[in-house]
ROVEXVO-549263 format. One record per atom (N, C-alpha, C, O, CB): x, y, z. Coordinates in steps of 0.2 Angstrom, whole numbers, plus 5000, padded with zeros to 4 digits. Glycine has a CB too. Example, Ala and Ser with C-alpha at 12.3 -4.5 7.8 and 13.67 -1.06 7.14 Angstrom:
% ROVEXVO-549263
506649725039
506249785039
506649845039
507149835042
505749785045
506449895035
506849955036
506450005039
506750065040
507049975029
This chain:
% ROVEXVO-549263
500449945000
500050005000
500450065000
500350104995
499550005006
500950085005
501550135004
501850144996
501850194994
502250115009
502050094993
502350114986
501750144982
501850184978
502750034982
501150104982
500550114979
500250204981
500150254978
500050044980
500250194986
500250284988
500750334985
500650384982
500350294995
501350314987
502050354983
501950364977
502050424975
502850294983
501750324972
501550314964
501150364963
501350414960
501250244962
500650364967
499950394967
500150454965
500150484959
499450394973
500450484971
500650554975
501250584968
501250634966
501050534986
501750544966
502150564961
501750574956
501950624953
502750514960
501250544952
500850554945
500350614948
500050644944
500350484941
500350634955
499850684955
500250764955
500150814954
499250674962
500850734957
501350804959
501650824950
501850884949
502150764965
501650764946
501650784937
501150814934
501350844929
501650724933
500650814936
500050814932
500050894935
500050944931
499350754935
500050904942
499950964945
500451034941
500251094940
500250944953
501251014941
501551034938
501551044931
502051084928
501851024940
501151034927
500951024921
500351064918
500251094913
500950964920
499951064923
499451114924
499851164925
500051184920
499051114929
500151194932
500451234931
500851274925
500551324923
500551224935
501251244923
501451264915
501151284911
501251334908
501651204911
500351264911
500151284906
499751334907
499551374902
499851234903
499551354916
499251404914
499551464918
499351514918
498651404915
500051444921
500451534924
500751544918
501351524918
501251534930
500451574912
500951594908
500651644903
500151634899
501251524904
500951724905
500751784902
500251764895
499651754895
501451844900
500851754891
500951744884
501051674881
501351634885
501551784883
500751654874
500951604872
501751604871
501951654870
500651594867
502251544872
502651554871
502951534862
502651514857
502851554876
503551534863
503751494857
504451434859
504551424865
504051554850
504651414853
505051354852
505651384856
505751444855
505251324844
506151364861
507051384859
507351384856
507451324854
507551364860
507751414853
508251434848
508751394847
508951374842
508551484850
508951364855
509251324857
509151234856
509551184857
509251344862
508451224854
508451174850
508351124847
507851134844
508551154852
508651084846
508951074837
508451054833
507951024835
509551004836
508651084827
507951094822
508051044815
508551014813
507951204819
507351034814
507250974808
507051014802
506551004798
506550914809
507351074802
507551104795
507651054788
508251024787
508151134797
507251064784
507351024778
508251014777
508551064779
506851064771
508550984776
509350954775
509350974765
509851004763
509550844777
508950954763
508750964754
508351024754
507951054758
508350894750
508651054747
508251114745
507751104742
507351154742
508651144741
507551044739
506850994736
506451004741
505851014740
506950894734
506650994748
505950984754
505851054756
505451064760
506150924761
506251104753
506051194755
505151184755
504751184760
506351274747
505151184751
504251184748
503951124747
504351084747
504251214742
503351104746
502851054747
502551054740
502351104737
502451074753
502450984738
502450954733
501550994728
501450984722
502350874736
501251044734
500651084730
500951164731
500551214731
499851074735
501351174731
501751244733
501451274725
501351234721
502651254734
501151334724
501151364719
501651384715
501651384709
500951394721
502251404721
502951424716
503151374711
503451394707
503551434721
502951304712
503251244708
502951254700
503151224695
503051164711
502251304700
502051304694
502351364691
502251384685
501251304695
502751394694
503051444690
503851414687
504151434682
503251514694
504051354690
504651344688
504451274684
504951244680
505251334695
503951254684
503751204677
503551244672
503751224666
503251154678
503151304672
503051344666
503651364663
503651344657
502851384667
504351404667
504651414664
505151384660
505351414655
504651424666
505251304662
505651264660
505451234653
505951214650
505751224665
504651244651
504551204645
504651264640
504451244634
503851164645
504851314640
504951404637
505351374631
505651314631
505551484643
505251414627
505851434621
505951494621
505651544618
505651424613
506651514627
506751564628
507051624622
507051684622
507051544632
507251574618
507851604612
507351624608
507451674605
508351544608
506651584604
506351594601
505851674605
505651724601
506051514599
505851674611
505351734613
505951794614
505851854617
504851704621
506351774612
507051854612
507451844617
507951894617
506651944613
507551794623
507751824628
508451824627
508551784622
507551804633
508951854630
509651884629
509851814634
509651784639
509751974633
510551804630
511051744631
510451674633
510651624636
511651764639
509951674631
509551614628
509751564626
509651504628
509251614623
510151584620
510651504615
511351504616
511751474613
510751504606
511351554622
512251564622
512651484625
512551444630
512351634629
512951484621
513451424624
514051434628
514251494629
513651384619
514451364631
514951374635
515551424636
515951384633
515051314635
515951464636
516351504635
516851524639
516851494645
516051544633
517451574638
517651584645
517751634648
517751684644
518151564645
517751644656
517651714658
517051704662
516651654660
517751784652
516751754667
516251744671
515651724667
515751744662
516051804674
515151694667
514451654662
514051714667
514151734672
514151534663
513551724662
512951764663
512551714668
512751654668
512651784657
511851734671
511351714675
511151694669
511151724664
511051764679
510851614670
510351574665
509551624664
509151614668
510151484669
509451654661
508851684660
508451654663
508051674668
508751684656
508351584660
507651544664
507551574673
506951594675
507951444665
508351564676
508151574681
507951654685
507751664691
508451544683
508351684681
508451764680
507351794679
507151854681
509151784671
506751744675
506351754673
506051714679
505551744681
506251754666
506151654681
505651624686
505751684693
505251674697
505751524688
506151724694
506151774699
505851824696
505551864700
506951784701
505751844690
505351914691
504551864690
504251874695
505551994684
504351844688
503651804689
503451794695
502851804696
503651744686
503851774699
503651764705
503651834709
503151844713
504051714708
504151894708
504051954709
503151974707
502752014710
504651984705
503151954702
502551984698
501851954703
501351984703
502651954689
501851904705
501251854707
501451894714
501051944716
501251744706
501851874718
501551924725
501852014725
502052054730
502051874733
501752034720
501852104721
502552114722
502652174724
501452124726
502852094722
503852144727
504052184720
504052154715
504952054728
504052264722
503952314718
504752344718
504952404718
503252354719
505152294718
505752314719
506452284718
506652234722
505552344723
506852304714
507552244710
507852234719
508052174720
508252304703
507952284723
508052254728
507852224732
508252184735
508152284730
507252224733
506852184737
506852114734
507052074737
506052214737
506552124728
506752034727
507452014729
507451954732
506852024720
508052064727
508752034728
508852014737
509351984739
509252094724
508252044740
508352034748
507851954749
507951904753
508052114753
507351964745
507051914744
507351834742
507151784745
506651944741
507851834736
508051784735
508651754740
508851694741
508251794729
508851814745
509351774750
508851744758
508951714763
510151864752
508351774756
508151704763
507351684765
507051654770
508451734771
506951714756
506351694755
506551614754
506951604749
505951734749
506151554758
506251484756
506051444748
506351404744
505751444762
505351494748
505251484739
505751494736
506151444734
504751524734
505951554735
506551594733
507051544732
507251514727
506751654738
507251554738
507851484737
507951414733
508351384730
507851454743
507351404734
507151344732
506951334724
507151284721
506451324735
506651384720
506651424714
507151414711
507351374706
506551484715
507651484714
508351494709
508851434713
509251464717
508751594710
508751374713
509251344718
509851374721
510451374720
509551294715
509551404725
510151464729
510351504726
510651554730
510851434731
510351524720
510751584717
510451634719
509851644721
510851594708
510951674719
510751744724
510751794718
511051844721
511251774730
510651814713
510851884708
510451964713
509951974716
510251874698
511152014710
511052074714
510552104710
510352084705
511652124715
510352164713
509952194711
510052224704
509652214699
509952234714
510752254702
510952284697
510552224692
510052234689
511852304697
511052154691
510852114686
510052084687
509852044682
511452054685
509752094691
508952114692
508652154688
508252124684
508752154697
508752224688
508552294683
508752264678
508352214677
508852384684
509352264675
509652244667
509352194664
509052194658
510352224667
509352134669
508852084663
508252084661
508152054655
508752034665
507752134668
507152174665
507052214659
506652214655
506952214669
507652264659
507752324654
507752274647
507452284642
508552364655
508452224649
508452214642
507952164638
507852164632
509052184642
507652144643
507252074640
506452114642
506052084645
507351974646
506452164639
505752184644
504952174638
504352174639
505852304648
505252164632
504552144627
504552074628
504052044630
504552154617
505152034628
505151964631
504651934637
504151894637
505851954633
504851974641
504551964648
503751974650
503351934653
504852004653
503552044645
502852024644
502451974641
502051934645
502652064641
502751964634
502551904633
502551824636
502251774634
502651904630
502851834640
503151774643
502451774650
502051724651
504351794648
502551844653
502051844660
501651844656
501251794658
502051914664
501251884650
500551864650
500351794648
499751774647
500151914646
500751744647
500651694644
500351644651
499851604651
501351674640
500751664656
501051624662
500351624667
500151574671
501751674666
500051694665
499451724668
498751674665
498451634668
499351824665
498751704659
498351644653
498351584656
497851544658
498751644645
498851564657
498751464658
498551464665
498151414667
499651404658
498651514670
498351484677
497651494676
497151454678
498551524685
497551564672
496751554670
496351494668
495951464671
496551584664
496851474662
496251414660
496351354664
496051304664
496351394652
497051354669
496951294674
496451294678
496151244679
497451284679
496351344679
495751374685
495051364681
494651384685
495851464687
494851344675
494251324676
493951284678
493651254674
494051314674
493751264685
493451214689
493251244695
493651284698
493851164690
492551214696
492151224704
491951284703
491651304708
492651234711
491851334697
491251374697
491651424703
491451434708
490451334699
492051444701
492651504707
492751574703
492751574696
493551474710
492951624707
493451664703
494051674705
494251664711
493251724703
494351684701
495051674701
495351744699
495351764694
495251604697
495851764704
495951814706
496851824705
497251794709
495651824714
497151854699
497951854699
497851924697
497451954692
498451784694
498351964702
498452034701
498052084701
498252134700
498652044697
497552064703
496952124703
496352114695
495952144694
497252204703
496652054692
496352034688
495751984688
495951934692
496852024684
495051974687
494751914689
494551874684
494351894678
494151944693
494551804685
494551764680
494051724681
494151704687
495051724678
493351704677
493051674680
493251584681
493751574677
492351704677
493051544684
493051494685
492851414683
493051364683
492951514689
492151454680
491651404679
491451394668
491151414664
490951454685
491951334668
491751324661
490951304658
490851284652
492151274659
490451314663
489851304660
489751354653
489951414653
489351304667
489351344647
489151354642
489251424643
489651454640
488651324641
488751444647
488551524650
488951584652
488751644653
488351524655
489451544653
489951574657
490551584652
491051614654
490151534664
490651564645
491251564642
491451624640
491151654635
491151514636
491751654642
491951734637
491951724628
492151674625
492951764639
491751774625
491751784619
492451814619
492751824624
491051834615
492651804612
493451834608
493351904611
493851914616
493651834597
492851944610
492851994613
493152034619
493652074620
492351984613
492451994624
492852024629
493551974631
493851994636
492352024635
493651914627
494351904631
494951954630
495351984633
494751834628
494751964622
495152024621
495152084625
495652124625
495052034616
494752084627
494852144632
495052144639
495052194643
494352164632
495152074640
495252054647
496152064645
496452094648
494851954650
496352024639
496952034638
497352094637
497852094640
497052014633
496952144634
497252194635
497452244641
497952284642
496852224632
496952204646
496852254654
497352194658
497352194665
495752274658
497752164655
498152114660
498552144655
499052164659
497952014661
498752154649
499452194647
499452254650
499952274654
499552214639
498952284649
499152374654
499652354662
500152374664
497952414658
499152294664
499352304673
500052254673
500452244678
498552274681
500252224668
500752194667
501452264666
502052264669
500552134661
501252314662
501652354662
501752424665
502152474664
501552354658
501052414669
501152454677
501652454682
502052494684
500652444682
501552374681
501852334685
502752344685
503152354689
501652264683
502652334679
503552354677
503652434677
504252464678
503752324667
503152474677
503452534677
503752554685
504252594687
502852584675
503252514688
503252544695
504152484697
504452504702
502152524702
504252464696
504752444696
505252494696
505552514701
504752394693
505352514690
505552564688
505752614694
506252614697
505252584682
505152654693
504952704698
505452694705
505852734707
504152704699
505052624708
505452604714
506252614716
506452644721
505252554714
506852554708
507352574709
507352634709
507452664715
507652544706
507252694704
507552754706
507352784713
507852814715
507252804700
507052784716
506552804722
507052804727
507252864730
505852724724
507452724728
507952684733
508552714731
508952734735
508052604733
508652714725
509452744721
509552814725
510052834727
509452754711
508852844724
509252914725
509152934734
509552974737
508752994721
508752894738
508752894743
509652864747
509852884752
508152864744
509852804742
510652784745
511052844744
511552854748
510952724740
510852894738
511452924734
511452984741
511953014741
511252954724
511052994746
510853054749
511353014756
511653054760
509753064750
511352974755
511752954764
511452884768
511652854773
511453034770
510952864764
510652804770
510752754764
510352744760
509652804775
511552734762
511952674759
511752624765
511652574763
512852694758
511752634771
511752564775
511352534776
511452494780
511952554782
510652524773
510152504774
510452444769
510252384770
509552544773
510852454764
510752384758
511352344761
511652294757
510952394749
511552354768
512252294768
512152224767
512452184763
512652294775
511552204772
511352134771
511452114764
511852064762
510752124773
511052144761
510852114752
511652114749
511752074745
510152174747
512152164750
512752174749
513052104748
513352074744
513052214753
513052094756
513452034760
513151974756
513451924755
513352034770
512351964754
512151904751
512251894745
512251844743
511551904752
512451964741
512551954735
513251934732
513351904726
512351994733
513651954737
514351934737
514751884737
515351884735
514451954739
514351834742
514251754744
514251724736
514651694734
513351754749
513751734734
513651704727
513851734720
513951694715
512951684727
513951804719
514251814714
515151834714
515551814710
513851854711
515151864717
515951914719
515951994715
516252044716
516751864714
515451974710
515452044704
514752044703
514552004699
515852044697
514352094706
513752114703
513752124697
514052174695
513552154705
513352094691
513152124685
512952054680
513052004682
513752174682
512752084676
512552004672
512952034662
512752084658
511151994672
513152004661
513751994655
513352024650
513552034644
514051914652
């Protein structure tokens, strides 16, 4: 009976303290820093097998980049620094483009420790500078490329009678009979997804200059991070 009481008295003194834990406590709290974390080991397991981002890096891969203009497209092996593969230089502004980042920096802060991001450009980090340039240079390319990109989620998205919402643009959902757009108005849906496709890029625009002249004034230290990240992976900012 003593050991069986002892037992008793020890699972009520656990139970007691466990309560306690759970409810003397201001605030929820969080994990320790301190310990050891099951952080994916592969860059494959960053993201999850329905991630949206994976539909931007299968779109882009089945591209004919060369055939739609883009710059160093058919370039082959050579010697001296190689340029950024476009492919991956365009699945970064696409994704720029689907969540809004209105800015060559911001992406370029974005690609050093957004998990998509990473996962996307397999680690490459490109600076800002070769950010703006590849836009500049490839920039009728890229429209076409984006509204194309826009188009296919549309028409993946016919199902379940939804609307479907990319960039402020609304796509209806539902392929029933009634619902099909005429050439008409697609065409006109097309036209008002080129306009905001090239807003889009303007304000880009707008933005680097925005930050350029704000660095050039004295607050240079805000970009060290993205400095220090971009440096890691290229040594020389710029794209050939």
């Amino acid at each position: 009976m003593p050991d069986e009481a002892g037992q008793e008295w020890r699972a009520f003194s656990r139970a007691a303290c466990t309560i306690c834990f759970m409810t003397n406590r201001t605030f929820k709290s969080g994990e320790s820093r301190e310990q050891p974390s099951l952080f994916p080991p592969r860059i494959e397991d960053y993201v999850g097998p329905d991630n949206p981002v994976r539909a931007i890096d299968s779109f882009v891969n089945v591209l004919d980049l060369a055939k739609l203009g883009f710059r160093h497209a058919d370039r082959r092996a050579g010697v001296g620094q190689p340029p950024y593969d476009p492919s991956d230089l365009l699945k970064l502004y696409l994704y720029g483009y689907i969540n809004q980042i209105r800015s060559s920096r911001r992406l370029e802060r974005e690609a050093c420790r957004n998990l998509e991001l990473i996962w996307l450009l397999k680690n490459l980090k490109p600076g800002y500078r070769t950010i703006a340039s590849f836009r500049k240079e490839n920039w009728a390319a890229l429209k076409t490329a984006n509204r194309s990109f826009v188009l296919l989620l549309r028409e993946l998205s016919l199902v379940g009678g939804t609307l479907v919402a990319v960039d402020g643009a609304l796509f209806h959902g539902n392929a029933s009979k009634d619902s099909i757009f005429t050439r008409r108005k697609l065409a006109k849906q097309i036209a008002k997804l080129d306009q905001e496709i090239e807003d889009y890029g303007k304000s880009l625009d707008a933005n680097d200059a925005t930050e350029a002249r704000q660095r050039a004034v004295g607050s240079g230290d805000g970009n060290k991070g993205g400095q220090r990240c971009r440096r890691q992976n290229e040594g020389v900012d710029g794209q050939a």
